[in-house]
FITI-757187 format. One record per residue (C-alpha): x, y, z. Coordinates in steps of 0.001 Angstrom, whole numbers, plus 500000, padded with zeros to 6 digits. Each point is the difference from the previous one (the first is absolute). Example, Ala and Ser with C-alpha at 12.3 -4.5 7.8 and 13.67 -1.06 7.14 Angstrom:
2
512300495500507800
501370503440499340
# end
This chain:
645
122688536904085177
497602501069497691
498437497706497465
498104501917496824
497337497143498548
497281500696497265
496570499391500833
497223501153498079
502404502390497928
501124502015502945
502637499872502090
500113499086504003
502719499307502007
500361497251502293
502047501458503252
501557496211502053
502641501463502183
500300502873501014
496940502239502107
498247502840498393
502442503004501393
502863498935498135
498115499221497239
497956502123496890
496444500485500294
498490496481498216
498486500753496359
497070498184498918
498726502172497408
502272501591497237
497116502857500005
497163499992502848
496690498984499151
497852502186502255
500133503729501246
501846498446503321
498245502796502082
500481497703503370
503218498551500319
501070497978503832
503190498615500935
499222497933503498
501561498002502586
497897497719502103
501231497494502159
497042497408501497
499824498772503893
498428496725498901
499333500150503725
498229502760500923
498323500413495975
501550503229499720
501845501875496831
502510502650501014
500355501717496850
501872503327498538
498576501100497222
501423503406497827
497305500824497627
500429502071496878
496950502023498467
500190501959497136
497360502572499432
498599499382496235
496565501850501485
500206503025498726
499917502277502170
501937500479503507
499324497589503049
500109500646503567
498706497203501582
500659495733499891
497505497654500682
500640496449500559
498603496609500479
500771498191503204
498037496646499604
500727497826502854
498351502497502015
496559498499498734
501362497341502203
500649501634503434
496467500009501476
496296499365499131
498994503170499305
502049500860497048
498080500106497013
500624496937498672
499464498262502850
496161501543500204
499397499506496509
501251496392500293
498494498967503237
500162498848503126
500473496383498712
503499501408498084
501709501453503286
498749497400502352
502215497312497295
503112501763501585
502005498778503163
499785502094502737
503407501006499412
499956499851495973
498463503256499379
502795501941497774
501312503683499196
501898502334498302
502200502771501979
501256502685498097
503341500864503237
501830502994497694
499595501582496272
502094502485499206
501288501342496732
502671499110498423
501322503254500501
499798500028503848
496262501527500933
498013497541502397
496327499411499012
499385497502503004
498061502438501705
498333501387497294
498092496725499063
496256500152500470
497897496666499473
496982501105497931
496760498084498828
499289501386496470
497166497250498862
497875500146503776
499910501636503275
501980496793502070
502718502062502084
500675496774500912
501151499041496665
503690500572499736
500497498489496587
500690503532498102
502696502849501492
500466503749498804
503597501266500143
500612503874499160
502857500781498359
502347503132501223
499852501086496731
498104499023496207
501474497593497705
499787501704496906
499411498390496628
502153497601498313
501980500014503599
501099496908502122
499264499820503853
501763497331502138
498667499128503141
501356496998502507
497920498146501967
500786497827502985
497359497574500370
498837496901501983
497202497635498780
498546497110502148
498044497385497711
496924498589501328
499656496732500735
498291497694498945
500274501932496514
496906501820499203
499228502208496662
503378498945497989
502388500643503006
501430498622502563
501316496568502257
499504496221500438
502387498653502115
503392500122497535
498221501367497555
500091503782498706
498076501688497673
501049503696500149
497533502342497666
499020503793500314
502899500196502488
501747502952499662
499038503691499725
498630500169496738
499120503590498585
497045500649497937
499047501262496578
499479503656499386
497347499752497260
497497502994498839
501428502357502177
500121498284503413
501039497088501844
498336496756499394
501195498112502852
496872497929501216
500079498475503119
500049495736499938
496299498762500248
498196496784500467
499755499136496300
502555502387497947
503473499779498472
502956502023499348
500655502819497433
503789501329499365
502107501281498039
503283499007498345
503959500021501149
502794498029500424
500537497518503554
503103499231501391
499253497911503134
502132498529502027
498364497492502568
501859497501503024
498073496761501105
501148497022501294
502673498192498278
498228497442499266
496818501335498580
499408500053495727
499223503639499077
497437500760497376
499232503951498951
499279502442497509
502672500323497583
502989497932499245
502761499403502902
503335501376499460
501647498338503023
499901497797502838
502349500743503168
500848497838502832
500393502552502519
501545497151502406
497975500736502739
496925497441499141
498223502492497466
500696500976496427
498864502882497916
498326499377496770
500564503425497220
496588500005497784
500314502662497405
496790500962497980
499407502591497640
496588501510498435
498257498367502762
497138501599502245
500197498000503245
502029497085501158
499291497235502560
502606496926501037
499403496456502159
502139498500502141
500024496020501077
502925497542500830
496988497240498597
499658501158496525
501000497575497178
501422501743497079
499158498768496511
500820502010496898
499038499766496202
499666502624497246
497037501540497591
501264501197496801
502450502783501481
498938500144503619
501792497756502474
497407498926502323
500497498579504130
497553498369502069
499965500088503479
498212496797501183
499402499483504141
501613496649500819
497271498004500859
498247501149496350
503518499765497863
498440497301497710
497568502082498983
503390502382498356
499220498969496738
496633500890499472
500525503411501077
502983500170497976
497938499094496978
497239502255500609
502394503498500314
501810498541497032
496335499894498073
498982503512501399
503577501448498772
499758498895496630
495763500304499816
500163503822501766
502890500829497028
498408498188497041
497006501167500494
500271503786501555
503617501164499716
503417500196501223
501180499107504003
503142501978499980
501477498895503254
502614496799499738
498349498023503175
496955498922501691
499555498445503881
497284498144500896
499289499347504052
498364497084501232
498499501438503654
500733498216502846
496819498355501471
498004501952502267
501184502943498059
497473500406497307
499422502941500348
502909501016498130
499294497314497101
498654500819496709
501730503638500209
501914502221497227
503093502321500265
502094500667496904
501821496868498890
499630498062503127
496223498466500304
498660497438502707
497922496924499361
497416498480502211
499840495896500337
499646497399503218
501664496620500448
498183497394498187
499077502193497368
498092497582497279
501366499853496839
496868501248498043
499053502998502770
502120502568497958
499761503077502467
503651500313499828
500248500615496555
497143502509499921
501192501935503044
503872499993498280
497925501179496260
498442502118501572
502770501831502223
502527499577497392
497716502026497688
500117502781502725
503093500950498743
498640501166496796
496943501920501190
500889500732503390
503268500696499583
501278500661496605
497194502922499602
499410500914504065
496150500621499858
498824501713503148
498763496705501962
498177502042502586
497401501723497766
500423497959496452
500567496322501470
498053499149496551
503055501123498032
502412497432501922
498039497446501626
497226499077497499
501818500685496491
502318497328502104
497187497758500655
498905499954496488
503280499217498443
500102497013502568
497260498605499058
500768500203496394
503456498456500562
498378497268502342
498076498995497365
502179499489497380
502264498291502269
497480497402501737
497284500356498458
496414499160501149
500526499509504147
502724502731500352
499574499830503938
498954496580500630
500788497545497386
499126496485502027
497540496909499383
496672500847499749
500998503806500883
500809502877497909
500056503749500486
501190502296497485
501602503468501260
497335501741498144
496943498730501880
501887500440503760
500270503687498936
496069500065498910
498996498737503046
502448502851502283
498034502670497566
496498498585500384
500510500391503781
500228503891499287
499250500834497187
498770503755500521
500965501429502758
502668502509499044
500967501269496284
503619498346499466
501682502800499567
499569501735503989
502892500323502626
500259496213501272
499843500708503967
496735501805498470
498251496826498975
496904498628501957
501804496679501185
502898497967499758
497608497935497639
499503502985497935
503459500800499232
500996496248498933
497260500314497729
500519503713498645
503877499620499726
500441496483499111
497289498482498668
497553502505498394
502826501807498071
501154496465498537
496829498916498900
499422502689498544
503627500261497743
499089496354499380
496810501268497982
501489503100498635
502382497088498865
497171498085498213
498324502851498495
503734501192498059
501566497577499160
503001497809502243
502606502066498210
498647503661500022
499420499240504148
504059498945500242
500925502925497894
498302502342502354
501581497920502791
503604500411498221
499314503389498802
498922500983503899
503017498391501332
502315501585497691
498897503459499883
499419500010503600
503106498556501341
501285501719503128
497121502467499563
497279499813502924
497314499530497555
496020500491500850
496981498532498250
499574502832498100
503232499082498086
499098495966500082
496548501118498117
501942502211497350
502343497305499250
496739498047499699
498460502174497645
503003500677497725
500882496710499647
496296498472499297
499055503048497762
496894501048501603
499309501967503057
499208496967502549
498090502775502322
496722498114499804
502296496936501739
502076501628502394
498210502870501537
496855497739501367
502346496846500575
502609502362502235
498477503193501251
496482498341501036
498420497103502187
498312498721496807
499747496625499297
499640498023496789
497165497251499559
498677498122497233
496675497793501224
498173497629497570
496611500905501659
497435498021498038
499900497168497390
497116498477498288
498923498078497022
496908498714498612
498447498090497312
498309502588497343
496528498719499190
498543500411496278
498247503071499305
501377501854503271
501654503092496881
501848497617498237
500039499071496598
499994495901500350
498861497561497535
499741496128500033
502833497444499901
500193498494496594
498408496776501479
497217501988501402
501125499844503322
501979502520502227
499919503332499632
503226501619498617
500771503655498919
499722500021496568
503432498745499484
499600496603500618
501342500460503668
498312498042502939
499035501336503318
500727503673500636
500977501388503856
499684503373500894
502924500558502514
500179503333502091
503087501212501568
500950502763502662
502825501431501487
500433502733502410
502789501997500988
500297500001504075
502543501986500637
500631503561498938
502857499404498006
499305499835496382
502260497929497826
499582497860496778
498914496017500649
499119497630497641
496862497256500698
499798496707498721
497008497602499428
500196496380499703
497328498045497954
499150496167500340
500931499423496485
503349501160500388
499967503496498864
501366502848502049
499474503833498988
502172502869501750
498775503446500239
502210502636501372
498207503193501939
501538503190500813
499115499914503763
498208503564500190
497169499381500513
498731498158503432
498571496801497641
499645499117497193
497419496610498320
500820498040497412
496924497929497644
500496497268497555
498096497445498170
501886497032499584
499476496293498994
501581498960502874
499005500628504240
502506502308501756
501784497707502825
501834502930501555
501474503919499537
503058501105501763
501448503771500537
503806499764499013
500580496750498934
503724500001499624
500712501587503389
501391503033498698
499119502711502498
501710498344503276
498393503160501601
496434498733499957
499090499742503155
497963497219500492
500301497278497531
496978497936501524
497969501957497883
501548500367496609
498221496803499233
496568498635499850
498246496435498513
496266499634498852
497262498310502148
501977501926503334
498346501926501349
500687503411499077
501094501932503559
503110500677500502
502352497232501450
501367500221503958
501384503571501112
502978501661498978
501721498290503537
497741497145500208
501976496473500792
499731498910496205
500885503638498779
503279499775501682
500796496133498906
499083501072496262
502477502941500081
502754497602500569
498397497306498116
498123501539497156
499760497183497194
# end
């Protein structure tokens, strides 16, 4: 029986009863949104005992290169798992593998491929290392092709597969007892972009880059395990032998992922036109409603805000405990959350992490930015607009929000940057980067900062049209920076060069420092024209004014990055003056003769560029002494970061 419902103006049907070979292929889309280059139809059935995924996947590529193609490449993930000298597991560390049982170290075996049309490719496939020279890295395979794939053709190739999880879960994948999380699972080929493959092989500190197609997947667990995955599901089947097999049908999707759990507690609510499920672990099931509140807020922030989510449903996983390491994790409608039992009320992690994954599926997914050499693109525009929308949801302790305790999202961010600040330009192949440390801070943290003080210098509503115009012009497009900075500069009306090309393509950093303050009494006859007070007393100058104080200012630029800052000076009788300087130069001094004493001068008083990086030293009172406070990492430095007023 097929059902035809509305949703979101196009049509989907809704198959109950009967399986998927007596049935038509399920609709979502009246017309597809994306090129659908990549296109899997799978069937995986789980061992809950032994952590393994048989699967059967038939993959569809059609060649929109170009040119003619005589060679596949493809991911295999879970081989990052199967011993400690894959790539990721030097990169990560020893500390990483040693987490893993001696038995929970996992894999991905590629048994047959073959085209559709009969040829076998099993013993064609070569494991290659493209990105280092690890032969023991078996994370990337070659497969030749008997013959090209010429332009604007299809090639089908089917895949037998089996994928053991590690355990406990490690880098987004894998077990805890009952407990599946089953990511980067399946064969997974890789983009052809600029005239070859760009199928990197899984580091230490990268993500994913895909492109666009349609999933049918088919996968068997336990009977009594709740199903989340990518997608919508089309049909549940008790096979009557103690499984069933849940049908997930996605379309204009990149990747999908699914969890598996006989504890999950189901709870289910709606945002706008997107009908949202939680899946809570028992033991944490009252804390269902806040994280059904939270993807409710980043549903209807993420689409107010930046544009439209186009798919009709979004999953959110609580992991199991002991399983972090697949919390706080992104895959096209179906996001995971990261929380612990007795969770205070005011300790709002949870709703960051779900903002924050949520809004993944805008700028990870919806545009499918190359996360292994432009993280930037995905992973800090993300962390900006989460720190926006944590703001204007909570307001000033974002994070932490307790008695006596308060921590905005904003100032957690500062202090990852300040850590390293200027190691690596942002915009550098992530496994690249000098340290783990490094990339936090060049694809998270950095990027944000520095969209939050583009954001201050335009305007709040020229930065979200460039956010909505980049969204919607980019949709489905594997966008690079180069086309986030022309958005920039069409939409703002200037050419933002001066911004982007230090901020992004160089270490540079960007530091205001008040570096001296004085003020002094002027004594008569020391140049200036004074007379006597009208009683014959006090000297004035000339305009019946009292005491006069000569107040000197300077300011230096510390960093190389030049950008426009304004400096204010407070007076004891009240009076503040604001200068604004053009940055250029390395610093500038500022003189004036006032009735009044200065009491204090401070670089950037309203906080506008976020990007400073040390806010210690925006600020400086008269009668200090005039050195510069405690070192960038000093003790105090770090407290004032997170504490700055």
């Amino acid at each position: 029986m097929v059902h035809a419902i509305k949703a979101r103006g196009l049509v989907f049907a809704l198959l109950t009863f009967f399986p998927l070979p007596l049935m038509a292929q399920p609709v979502l889309f009246e017309r597809p949104l994306s090129p659908r280059i990549a296109s899997y139809d799978i069937d995986a059935r789980l061992d809950a005992e032994t952590r393994t995924v048989t699967g059967r996947e038939v993959l569809t590529w059609v060649n929109q290169t170009g040119q003619a193609i005589n060679e596949l490449q493809f991911h295999l993930y879970p081989n990052a798992f199967r011993n400690n000298k894959s790539t990721f597991m030097k990169e990560s560390g020893e500390k990483t593998w040693k987490k893993l049982k001696a038995d929970g170290w996992g894999f991905c075996e590629v048994r047959r491929m073959a085209l559709a049309s009969g040829e076998d490719l099993t013993g064609a496939i070569e494991f290659i290392h493209p990105d280092d020279d690890n032969a023991e890295d078996k994370t990337v395979a070659r497969v030749m092709l008997p013959g090209p794939v010429g332009n604007g053709e299809a090639v089908t190739v089917e895949i037998d597969f089996l994928t053991r999880l590690p355990e406990p879960a490690i880098a987004r994948s894998g077990a805890k007892g009952d407990y599946f999380f089953v990511s980067q699972w399946f064969p997974k080929i890789g983009v052809w972009e600029g005239g070859e493959w760009n199928c990197h092989q899984y580091h230490g500190a990268t993500e994913f880059f895909a492109d666009f197609g349609v999933y049918n997947v088919r996968i068997t667990v336990p009977a009594r395990d709740v199903v989340g995955a990518t997608g919508t599901r089309w049909e549940k089947k008790d096979n009557g032998d103690g499984t069933a097999t849940h049908f997930y049908h996605a379309e204009d999707v990149h990747d999908f992922a699914w969890t598996a759990s006989p504890r999950f507690v189901e709870f289910t609510g709606r945002a706008q036109d997107v009908e949202v499920r939680v899946l809570m672990q028992k033991e944490r099931a009252y804390q269902g409603g806040r994280h059904l509140d939270a993807a409710r807020l980043a549903v209807e922030y993420f689409q107010n805000w930046y544009g439209d989510y186009p798919y009709p449903n979004l999953t959110v996983v609580d992991p199991a405990a002991g399983a972090s390491g697949t919390g706080g994790m992104e895959y096209p409608t179906l996001i995971t959350a990261g929380t612990w039992f007795g969770l205070p009320q005011g300790v709002l992690a949870p709703e960051m992490v779900i903002i924050h994954e949520f809004g993944h599926n805008f700028w990870y997914h919806l545009v499918a930015s190359n996360e292994f050499e432009e993280a930037w693109l995905d992973e800090g525009i993300n962390t900006y607009c989460e720190i926006r929308i944590m703001e204007d949801i909570y307001g000033p302790g974002s994070i932490i929000n307790l008695p006596g305790l308060k921590i905005d999202d904003l100032y957690a961010r500062r202090y990852s940057y300040v850590m390293a600040p200027d190691y690596d330009p942002i915009v550098r192949n992530a496994w690249q980067d000098y340290n783990h440390a490094s990339y936090r801070s060049m694809a998270y943290s950095k990027p944000a900062l520095m969209l939050m003080t583009l954001e201050n210098y335009l305007g709040t509503e020229t930065m979200r049209q460039i956010m909505r115009t980049y969204l919607e012009r980019f949709r489905f497009k594997h966008p690079k920076t180069a086309d986030f900075i022309a958005v920039a500069n069409e939409v703002a009306g200037q050419d933002l060069g001066w911004f982007f090309t230090p901020m992004l393509y160089t270490n540079e950093t960007l530091d205001y420092s008040v570096s001296y303050v004085s003020t002094e009494k002027v004594a008569a006859g020391k140049g200036y024209d004074y007379t006597l007070g009208p009683d014959g007393g006090g000297m004035t100058d000339g305009a019946g004014n009292g005491e006069m104080y000569e107040s000197v200012v300077k300011v230096r630029r510390l960093g190389g990055f030049q950008f426009p800052v304004e400096v204010e000076m407070w007076f004891a009788d009240g009076e503040t003056v604001r200068e604004s300087w053009d940055g250029q130069d390395t610093w500038i001094e500022y003189r004036c003769l006032k009735p009044a004493k200065l009491i204090k001068a401070v670089a950037d008083p309203d906080r506008k560029i976020t990007a400073d990086l040390n806010y210690k030293n925006n600020e400086m009172k008269t009668g200090k002494k005039t050195r510069q406070p405690g070192g960038l990492y000093s003790p105090g430095t770090i407290k004032y970061l997170l504490d700055p007023y």
